[in-house]
N, C-alpha and C positions, 0 to 999 in steps of 0.2 A: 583641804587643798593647799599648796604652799602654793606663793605670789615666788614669780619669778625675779630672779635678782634684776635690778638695774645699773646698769655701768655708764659714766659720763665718760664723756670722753672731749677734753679742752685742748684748743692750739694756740699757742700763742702762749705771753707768761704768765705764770699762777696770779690770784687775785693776792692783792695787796691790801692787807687790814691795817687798819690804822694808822696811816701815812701819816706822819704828824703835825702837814699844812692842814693837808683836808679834814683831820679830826677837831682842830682848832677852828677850823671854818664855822665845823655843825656845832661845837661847843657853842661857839659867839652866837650861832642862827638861833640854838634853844635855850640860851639866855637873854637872848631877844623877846623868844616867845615866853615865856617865863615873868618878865619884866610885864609885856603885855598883857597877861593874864590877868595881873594880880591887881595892875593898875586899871583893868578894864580897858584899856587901847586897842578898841574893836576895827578902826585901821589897818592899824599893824598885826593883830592878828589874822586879820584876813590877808593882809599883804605875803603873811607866813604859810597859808597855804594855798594851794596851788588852786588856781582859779578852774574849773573844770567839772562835768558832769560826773567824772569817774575819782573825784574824790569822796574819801568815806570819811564819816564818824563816828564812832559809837560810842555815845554817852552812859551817864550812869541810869537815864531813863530816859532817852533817847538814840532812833538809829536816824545818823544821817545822812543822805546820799545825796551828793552835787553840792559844788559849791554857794548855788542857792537859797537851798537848805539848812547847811550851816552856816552862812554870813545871816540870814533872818535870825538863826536860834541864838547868836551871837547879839545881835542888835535888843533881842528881847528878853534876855534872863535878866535877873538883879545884878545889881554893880558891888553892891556890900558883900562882907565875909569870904573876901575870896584870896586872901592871905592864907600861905601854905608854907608850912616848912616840907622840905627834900629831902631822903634819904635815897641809899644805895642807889645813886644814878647813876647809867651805864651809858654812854655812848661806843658806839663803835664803826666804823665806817670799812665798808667793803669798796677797793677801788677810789676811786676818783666823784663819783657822783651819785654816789650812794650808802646811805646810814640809817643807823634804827637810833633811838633813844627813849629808854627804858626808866623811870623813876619810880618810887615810892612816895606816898608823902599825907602828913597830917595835915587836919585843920583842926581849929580851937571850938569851929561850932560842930564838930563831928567827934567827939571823943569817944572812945572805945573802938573807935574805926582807923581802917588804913584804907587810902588812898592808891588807884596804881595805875598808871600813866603807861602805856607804848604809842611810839611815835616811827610809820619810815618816813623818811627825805632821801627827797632827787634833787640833785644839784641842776635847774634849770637855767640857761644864757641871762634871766634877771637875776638870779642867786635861790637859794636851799629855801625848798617849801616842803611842805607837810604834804603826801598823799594819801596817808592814812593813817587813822589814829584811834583808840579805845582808852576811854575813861572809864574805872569801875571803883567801890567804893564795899570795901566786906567788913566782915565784924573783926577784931585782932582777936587773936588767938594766943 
């Protein structure tokens, strides 16, 4: 059976990728978070994502649903070994109030492995939080 084609159809002007206030915004927001991670600043990473039942997580051995969920799993993991270097980080932001952010990244107590981060953000009236996000951890290849 073929699937029938789908056709969009937008009014108004074409989306705007990476406007270069608003890409600088979500840089700052996920060097923010980043910062927070690493130093355990379980505040401000909560602060980063969006307080809500329809925020997700998905961990590397964990799913987590509602902000609940993940401000507990936050409050309860160990604070040690959580220094990571970054590679090929991507941001990109479609529009005005909305962006993915995409990394790679080591740690020194994971070797032979790579790390890999996706992130969306909504620009909310308090500033850029996290609505959803997956952490996963595979063997390098």
């Amino acid at each position: 059976m073929v699937a029938p084609s789908l056709t969009l159809i937008f009014e108004g002007p074409a989306m705007q990728i990476n406007l270069p206030d608003v890409k600088a915004e979500l840089e700052a927001a996920f060097a923010a978070y980043e910062v927070a991670l690493t130093t355990n600043d379980v505040p401000t990473l909560d602060r980063l994502f969006w307080s809500s039942e329809h925020v997700i997580r998905y961990g590397g051995g964990e799913n987590l649903y509602g902000s609940a969920e993940i401000e507990a799993f936050r409050a309860a993991r160990p604070s040690a070994g959580l220094q990571r270097d970054l590679e090929r980080t991507v941001i990109t932001t479609f529009g005005r109030d909305f962006g993915t952010a995409s990394t790679l990244f080591r740690r020194s107590s994971a070797p032979g492995k790579i790390g890999r981060q996706m992130q969306s953000w909504v620009r909310f009236p308090e500033g850029w939080k996290v609505v959803a996000a997956s952490v996963s951890l595979i063997p390098e290849v």
